[in-house]
N, C-alpha and C positions, 0 to 999 in steps of 0.2 A: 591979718584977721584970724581970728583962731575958732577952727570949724569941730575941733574936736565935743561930742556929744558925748553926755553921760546916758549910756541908754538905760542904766539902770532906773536912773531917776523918771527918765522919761516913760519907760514902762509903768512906776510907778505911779505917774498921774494917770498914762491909758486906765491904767486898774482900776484909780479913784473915779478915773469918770465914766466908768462903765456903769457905776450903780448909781449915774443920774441920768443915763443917756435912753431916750425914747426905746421902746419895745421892738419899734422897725427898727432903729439902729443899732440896738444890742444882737437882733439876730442877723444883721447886714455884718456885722465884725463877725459874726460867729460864722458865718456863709464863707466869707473871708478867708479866714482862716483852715476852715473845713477844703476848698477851693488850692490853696495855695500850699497845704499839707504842714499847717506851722500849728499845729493843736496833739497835745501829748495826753491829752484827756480822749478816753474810747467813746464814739459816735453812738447816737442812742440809736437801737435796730429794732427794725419795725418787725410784728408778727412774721412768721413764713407766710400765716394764711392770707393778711392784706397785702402782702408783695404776689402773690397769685392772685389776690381779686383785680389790683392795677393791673397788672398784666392782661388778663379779662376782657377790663373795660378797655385797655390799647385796644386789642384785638377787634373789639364790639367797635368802635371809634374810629377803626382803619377798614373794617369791610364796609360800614355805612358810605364814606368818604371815597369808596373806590365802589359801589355802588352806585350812590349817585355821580358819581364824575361822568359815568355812562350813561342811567337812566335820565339824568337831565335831560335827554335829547327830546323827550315825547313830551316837554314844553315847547319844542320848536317847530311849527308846523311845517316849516318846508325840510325837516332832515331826510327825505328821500326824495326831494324838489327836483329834478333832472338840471345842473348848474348848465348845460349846452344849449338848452333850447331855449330860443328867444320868441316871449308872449308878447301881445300889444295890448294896451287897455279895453281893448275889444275883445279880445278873445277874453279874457279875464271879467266882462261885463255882465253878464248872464251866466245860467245853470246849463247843463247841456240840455236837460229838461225841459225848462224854458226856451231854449234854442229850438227845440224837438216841436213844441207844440205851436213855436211862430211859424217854423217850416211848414208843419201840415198843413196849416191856412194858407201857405203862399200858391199863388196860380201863375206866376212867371219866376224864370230867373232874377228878375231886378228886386221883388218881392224877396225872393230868399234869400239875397246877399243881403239884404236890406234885415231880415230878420237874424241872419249871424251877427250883423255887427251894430244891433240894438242897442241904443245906451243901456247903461247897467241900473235893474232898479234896485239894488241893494249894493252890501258891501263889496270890495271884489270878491274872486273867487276861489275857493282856497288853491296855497299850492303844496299840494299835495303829487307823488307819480302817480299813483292810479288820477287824478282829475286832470292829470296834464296830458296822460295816457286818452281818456274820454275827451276830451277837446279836442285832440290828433285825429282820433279817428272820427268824431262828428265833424270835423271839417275835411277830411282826406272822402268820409262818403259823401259829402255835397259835392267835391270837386269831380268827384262819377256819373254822380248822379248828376248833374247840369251836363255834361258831355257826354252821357251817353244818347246813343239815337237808336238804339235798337227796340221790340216792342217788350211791352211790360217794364220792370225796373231791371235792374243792374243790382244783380245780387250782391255780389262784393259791397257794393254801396249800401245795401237791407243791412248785410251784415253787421258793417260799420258801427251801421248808427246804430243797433240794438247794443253792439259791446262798446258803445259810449256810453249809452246811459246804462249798462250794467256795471263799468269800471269807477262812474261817479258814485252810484250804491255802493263800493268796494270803496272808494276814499272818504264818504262819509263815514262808514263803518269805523274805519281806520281816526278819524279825528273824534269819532264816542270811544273808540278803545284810548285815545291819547289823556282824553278829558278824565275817562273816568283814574286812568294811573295818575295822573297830576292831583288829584282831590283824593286818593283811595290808597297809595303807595307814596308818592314823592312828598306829599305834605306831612303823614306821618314820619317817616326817614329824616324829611329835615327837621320833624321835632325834636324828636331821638338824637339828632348830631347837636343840634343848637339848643336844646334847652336842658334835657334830662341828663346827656352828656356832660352840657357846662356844670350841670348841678353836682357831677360827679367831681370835676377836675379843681371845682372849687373848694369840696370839702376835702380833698387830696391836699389842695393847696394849706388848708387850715393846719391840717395834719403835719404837713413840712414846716411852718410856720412855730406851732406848737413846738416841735421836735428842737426846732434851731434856738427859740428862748429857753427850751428846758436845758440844752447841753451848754449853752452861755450863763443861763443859771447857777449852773455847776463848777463852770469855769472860773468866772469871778466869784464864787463861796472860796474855791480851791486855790484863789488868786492868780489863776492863769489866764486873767482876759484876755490880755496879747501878748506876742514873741517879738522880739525883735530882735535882730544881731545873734550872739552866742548861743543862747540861752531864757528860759522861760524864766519868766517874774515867780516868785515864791517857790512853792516844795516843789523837789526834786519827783521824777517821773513814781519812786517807786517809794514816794515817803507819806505816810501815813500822818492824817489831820484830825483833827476833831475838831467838829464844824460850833461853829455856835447855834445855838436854839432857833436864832434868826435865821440864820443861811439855810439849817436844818426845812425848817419850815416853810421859807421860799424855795426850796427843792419841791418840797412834797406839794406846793403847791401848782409849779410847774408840771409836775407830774400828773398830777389831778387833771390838769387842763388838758395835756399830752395825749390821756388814758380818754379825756370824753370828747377829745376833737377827732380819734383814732376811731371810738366806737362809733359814734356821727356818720362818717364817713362810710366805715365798713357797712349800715344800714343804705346808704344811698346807693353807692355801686351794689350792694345786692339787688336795691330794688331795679336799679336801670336794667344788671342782666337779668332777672328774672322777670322784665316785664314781656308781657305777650307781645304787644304791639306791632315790634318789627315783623314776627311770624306774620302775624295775622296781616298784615301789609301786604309782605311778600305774597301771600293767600290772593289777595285783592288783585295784583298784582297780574298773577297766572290768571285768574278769572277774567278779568278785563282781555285779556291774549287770546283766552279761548274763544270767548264773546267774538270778537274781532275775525278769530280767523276762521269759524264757523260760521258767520255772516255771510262772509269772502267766499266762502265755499259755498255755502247754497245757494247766491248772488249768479255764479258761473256753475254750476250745478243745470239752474235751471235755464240757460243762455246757451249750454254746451248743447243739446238735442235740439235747439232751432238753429244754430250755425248749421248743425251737421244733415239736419234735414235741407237748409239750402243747399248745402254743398252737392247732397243728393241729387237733389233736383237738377242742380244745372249739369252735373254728369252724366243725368242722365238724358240731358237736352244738347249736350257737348257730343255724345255718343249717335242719336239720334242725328244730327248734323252730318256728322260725317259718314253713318251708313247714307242717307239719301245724296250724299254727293259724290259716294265713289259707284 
């Protein structure tokens, strides 16, 4: 059987059927070729100044995406959840709040176990550290408070329960600063990555797309549509052609396209970097934080001079104690 191939000839038909062959697939040969280094025709080069706005938008495209890879977390309401500690649907069934205001109505111990582990009238309860924090300690001051037998209350126990229900004000706080970055920061950022970005990467795409039919364009005018074996189909790397009227003109048409898919594009990535948005997010962002941690602060601000006034108090009931018994 004789394998021998005329690649001359057979280059010759690639050429002829280049200029019937779909637009995807003349720039799919020309990718090809470009790819595999079998193209003696020079690569069309794009401005300096769009090879720095792509660049740009990388940049713009890789801090969003390593932004939120992080920020996603304050969609998650337990990202500082304590993983060790183990809740029952009870404790998670009421507010400490509500826990607060059953206890003060209770008149026995049975009553106030009875009002900790209330069924729940709403959702559960978030899990949040500071609410798991206030649950800990409104159940650590009942466990005081039921065993203690001395007169008046058991401060430690007062204490408790006022910094449960000041820690749940502090995890509320903490899920209005989550809410408001989710709807004020993350929703724009993801527009930014997934819409205005794609908007980017697509007219980039046209761009490449243009580039690749114009320089295949070129190639089969110059009858170089593919290489195979030795040597390129038609003239010689360094031989001068004169093109016909027609090829002439499917050039400049190429090129036309090249020039407005180029300009296109350079309008879109200007407008994604130069749009406010992300700032202004980011803006949203820290104000939401401060919100938050200003809350938190005046929250234990105003909770820190009644601990410390108990703490007084029983010092000085601790002190009194032991002068009259020595």
């Amino acid at each position: 059987m004789d394998f021998n191939v005329d690649f001359k000839s057979f280059g010759k038909n690639l050429s002829d059927l280049g200029a019937q062959i779909t637009p995807f697939a003349s720039r799919t040969f020309q990718y090809t070729k470009e790819q595999l280094g079998q193209t003696d025709d020079k690569v069309t080069q794009l401005p300096p100044d769009y090879i720095d706005l792509e660049k740009r938008v990388d940049a713009l495209k890789q801090a969003h995406q390593k932004m939120l890879s992080v920020t996603s977390t304050y969609s998650n309401e337990t990202y500082d959840y304590p993983a060790n500690i183990k809740e029952t649907f009870h404790d998670l069934g009421r507010t400490v709040s509500e826990k607060v205001h059953l206890l003060s109505s209770a008149t026995s111990p049975g009553e106030a176990q009875a009002a900790l582990v209330a069924p729940p009238s709403a959702k559960p309860q978030p899990k949040t550290f500071s609410h798991a924090i206030a649950r800990a300690s409104l159940s650590s001051s009942q466990m005081l408070h039921q065993n203690h037998t001395g007169a008046g209350e058991d401060p430690l126990a007062t204490a408790l329960e006022k910094y449960a229900l000041a820690s749940e004000r502090v995890g509320e706080a903490r899920l209005a600063q989550d809410s408001q970055i989710q709807s004020r920061f993350l929703a724009g950022w993801n527009t930014t990555l997934n819409t205005n970005l794609n908007f980017a990467t697509r007219a980039r795409k046209n761009v490449e797309n243009s580039r690749l039919s114009l320089d295949a364009v070129k190639a089969h005018a110059k009858g170089t549509t593919f290489k195979l074996g030795q040597g390129a189909q038609g003239a010689q790397p360094h031989e001068e052609q004169e093109l016909s009227p027609e090829a002439q003109e499917e050039i400049e048409k190429a090129e036309d396209e090249f020039v407005t898919q180029t300009e296109e594009a350079v309008g879109v990535m200007k407008n994604v970097l130069d749009s406010p948005e992300p700032l202004r997010n980011l803006s949203e962002l820290i104000a939401a934080q401060i919100e938050y941690h200003k809350k938190a602060a005046e929250v234990l601000q105003e909770l820190a001079p009644v601990i410390e006034s108990l703490q007084t108090e029983q010092e000085a009931s601790y002190r009194k104690s032991r002068e009259e018994g020595s």
